[in-house]
Backbone bond lengths (Angstrom), bond angles and torsions (degrees), N, CA, C in turn:
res aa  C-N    CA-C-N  psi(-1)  N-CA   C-N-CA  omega(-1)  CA-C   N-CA-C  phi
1 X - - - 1.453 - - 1.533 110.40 -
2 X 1.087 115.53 -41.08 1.972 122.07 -165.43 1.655 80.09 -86.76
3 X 0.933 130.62 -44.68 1.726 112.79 170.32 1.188 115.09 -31.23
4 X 1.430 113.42 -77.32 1.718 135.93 -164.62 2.070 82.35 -43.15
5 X 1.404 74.98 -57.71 2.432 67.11 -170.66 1.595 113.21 -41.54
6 X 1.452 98.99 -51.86 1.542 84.35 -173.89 1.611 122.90 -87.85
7 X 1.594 105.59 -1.68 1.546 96.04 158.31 1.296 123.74 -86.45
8 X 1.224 142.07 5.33 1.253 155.96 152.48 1.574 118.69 -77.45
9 X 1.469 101.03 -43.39 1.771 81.83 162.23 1.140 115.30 -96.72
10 X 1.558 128.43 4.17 1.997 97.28 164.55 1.563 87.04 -75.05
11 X 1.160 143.88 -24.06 1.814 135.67 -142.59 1.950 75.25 -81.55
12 X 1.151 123.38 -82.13 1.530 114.66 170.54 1.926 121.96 -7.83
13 X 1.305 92.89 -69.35 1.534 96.66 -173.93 1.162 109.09 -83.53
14 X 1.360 134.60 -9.25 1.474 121.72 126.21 1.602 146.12 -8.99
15 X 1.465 82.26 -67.95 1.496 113.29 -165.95 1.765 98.02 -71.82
16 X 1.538 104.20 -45.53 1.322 123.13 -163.01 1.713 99.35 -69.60
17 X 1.253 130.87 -51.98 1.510 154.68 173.74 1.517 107.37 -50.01
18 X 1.807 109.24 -37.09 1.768 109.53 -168.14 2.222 78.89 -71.72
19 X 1.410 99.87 -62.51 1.444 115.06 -174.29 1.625 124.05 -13.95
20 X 1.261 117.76 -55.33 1.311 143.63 -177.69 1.301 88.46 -80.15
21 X 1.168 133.62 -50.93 1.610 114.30 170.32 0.843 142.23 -33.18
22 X 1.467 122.93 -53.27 1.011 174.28 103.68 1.544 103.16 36.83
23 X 1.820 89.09 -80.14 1.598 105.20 -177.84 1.219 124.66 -65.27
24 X 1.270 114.26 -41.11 1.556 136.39 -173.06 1.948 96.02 -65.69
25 X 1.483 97.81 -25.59 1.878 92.15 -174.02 2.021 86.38 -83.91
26 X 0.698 103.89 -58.75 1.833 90.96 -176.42 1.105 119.31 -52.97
27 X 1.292 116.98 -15.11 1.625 110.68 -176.62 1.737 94.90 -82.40
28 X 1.079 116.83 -29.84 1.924 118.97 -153.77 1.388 83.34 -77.40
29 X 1.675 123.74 -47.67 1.493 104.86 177.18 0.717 130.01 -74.83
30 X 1.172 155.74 -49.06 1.748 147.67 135.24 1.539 108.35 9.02
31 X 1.332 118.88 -60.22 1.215 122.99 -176.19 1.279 113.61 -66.18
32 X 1.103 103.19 -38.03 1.811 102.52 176.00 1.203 115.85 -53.15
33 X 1.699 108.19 -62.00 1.146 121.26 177.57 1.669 131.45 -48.72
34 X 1.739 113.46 -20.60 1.069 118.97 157.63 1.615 123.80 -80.86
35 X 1.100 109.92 -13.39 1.596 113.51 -163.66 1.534 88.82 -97.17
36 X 1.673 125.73 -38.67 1.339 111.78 168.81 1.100 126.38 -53.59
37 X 1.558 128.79 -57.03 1.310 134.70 160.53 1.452 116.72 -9.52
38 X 1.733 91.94 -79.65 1.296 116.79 173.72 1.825 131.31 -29.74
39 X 1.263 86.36 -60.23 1.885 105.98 163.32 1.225 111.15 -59.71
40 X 1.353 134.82 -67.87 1.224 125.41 159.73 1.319 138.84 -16.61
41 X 1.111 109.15 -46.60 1.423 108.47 -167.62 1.505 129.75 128.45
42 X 1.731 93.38 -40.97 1.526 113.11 -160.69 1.137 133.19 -41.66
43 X 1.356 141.79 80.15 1.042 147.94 -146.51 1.916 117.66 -104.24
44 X 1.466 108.92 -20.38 1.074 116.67 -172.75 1.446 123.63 86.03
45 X 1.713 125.63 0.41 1.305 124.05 -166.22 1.495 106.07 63.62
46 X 0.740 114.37 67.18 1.436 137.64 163.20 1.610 135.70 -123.10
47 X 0.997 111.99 145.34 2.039 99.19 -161.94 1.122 99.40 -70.27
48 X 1.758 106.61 175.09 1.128 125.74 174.81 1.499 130.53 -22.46
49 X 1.620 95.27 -59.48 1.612 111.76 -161.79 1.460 103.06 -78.17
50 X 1.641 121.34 -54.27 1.330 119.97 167.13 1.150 121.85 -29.15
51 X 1.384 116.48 -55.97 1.784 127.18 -164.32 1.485 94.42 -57.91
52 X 1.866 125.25 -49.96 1.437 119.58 -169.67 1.516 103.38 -55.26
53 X 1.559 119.97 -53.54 1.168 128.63 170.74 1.520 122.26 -15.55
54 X 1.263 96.90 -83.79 1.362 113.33 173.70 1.636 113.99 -53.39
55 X 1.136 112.90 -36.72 1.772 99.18 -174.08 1.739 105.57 -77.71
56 X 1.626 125.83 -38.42 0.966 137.93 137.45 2.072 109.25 -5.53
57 X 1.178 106.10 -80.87 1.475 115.53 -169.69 1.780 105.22 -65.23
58 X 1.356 115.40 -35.89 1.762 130.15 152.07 1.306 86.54 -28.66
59 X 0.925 110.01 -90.66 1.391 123.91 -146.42 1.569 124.80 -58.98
60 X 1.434 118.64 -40.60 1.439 113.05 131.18 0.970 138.55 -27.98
61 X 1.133 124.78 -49.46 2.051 137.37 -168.71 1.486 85.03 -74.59
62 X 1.499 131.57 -61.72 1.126 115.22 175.05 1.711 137.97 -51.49
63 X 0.765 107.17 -39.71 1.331 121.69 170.99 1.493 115.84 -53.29
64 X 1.709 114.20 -55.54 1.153 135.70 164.47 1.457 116.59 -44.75
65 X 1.614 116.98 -57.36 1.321 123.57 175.87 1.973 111.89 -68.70
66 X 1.627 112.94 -27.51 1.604 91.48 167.35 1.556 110.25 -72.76
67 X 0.985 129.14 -29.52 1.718 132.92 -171.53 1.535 101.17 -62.53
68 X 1.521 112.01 -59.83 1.305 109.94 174.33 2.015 119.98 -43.09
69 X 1.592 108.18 -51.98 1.047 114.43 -170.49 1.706 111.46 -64.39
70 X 1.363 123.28 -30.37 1.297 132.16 157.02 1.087 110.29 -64.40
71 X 1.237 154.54 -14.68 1.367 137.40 156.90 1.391 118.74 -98.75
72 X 1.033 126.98 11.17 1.282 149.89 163.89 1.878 101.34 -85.11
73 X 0.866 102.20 -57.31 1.703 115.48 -177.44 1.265 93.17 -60.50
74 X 1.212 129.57 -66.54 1.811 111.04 -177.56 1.000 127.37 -68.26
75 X 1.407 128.18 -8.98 1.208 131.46 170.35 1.638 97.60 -71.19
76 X 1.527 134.29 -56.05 1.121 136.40 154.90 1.432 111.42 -9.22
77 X 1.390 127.51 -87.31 1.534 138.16 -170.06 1.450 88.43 -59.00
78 X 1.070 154.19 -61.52 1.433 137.13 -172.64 1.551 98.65 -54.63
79 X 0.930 130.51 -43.22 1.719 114.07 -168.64 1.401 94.55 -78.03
80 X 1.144 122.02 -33.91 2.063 115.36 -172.97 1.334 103.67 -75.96
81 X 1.802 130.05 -6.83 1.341 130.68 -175.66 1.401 90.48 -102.02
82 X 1.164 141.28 -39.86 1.439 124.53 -178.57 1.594 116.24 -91.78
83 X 1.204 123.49 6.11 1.395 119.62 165.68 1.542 95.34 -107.06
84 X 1.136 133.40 26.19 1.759 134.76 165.11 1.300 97.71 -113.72
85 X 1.430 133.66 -43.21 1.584 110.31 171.89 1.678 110.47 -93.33
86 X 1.507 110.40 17.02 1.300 94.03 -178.39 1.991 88.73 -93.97
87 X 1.103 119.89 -29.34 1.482 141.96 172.60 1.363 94.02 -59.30
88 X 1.040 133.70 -44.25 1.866 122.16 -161.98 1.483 109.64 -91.92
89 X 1.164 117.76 -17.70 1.306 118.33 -176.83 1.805 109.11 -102.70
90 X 1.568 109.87 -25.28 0.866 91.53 159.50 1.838 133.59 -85.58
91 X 1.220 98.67 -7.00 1.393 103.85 176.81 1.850 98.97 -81.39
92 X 1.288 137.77 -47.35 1.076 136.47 162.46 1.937 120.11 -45.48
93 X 1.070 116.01 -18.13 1.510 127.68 164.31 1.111 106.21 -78.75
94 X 1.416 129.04 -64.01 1.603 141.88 179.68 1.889 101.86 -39.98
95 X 1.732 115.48 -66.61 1.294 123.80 -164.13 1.867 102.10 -58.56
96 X 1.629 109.65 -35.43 1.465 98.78 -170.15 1.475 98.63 -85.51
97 X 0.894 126.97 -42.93 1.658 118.77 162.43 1.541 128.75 -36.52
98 X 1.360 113.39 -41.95 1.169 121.99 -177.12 1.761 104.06 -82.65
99 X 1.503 106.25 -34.57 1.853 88.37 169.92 1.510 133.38 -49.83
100 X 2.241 80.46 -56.17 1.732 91.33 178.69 1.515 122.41 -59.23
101 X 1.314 114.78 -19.50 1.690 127.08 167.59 1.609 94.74 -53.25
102 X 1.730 118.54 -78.15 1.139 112.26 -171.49 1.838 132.73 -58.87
103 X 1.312 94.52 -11.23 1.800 115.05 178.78 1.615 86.01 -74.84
104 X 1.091 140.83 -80.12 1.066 144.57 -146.01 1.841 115.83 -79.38
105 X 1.456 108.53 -2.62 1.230 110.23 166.86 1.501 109.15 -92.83
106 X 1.510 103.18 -23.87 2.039 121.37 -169.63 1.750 84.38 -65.86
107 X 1.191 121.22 -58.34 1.660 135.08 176.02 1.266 115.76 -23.26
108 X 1.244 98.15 -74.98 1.799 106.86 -178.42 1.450 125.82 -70.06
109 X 1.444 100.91 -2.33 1.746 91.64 179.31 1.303 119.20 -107.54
């Protein structure tokens, strides 16, 4: 029974782990895509002051999108820390199971 539990929540933190993947991959492109811009030049033909403007506001979104992507990443290590004790306890269920299996075969013979 405490099996079925913990194979259902790695299948969860799975799902949850592909998820953050997921996001953390759209955020890196976004970011790219601003830092290309950015590197570039691309300004749109736009004056002086605008163009600072705008690379200015670049440069925020970027900033914004590494902060985001670092908290994305720890959310990561928190899901890889709870599918290690969800892994340790079930391997510790398995080992005491597998004694009393072998206690109780030592029994009968």
């Amino acid at each position: 029974m405490e099996n079925d539990i913990n194979n259902k929540l790695l299948h969860f933190h799975q799902k949850a782990f592909d998820e953050l993947y997921i996001i953390d991959t759209l955020v890196q492109m976004t970011k790219k895509t601003c830092q290309d811009y950015e590197f570039s030049g691309q300004y749109y033909d736009i004056s002086g002051e605008m163009s600072s403007l705008l690379s200015a506001e670049r440069n925020s979104y970027i900033n914004m999108l590494n902060i985001i992507s670092e908290r994305i990443s720890n959310l990561m290590g928190v899901n890889l820390a709870i599918e290690r004790e969800i892994s340790l306890q079930q391997d510790s269920y398995n080992s005491c199971r597998k004694i009393t299996t072998e206690c109780s075969a030592y029994k009968s013979s």
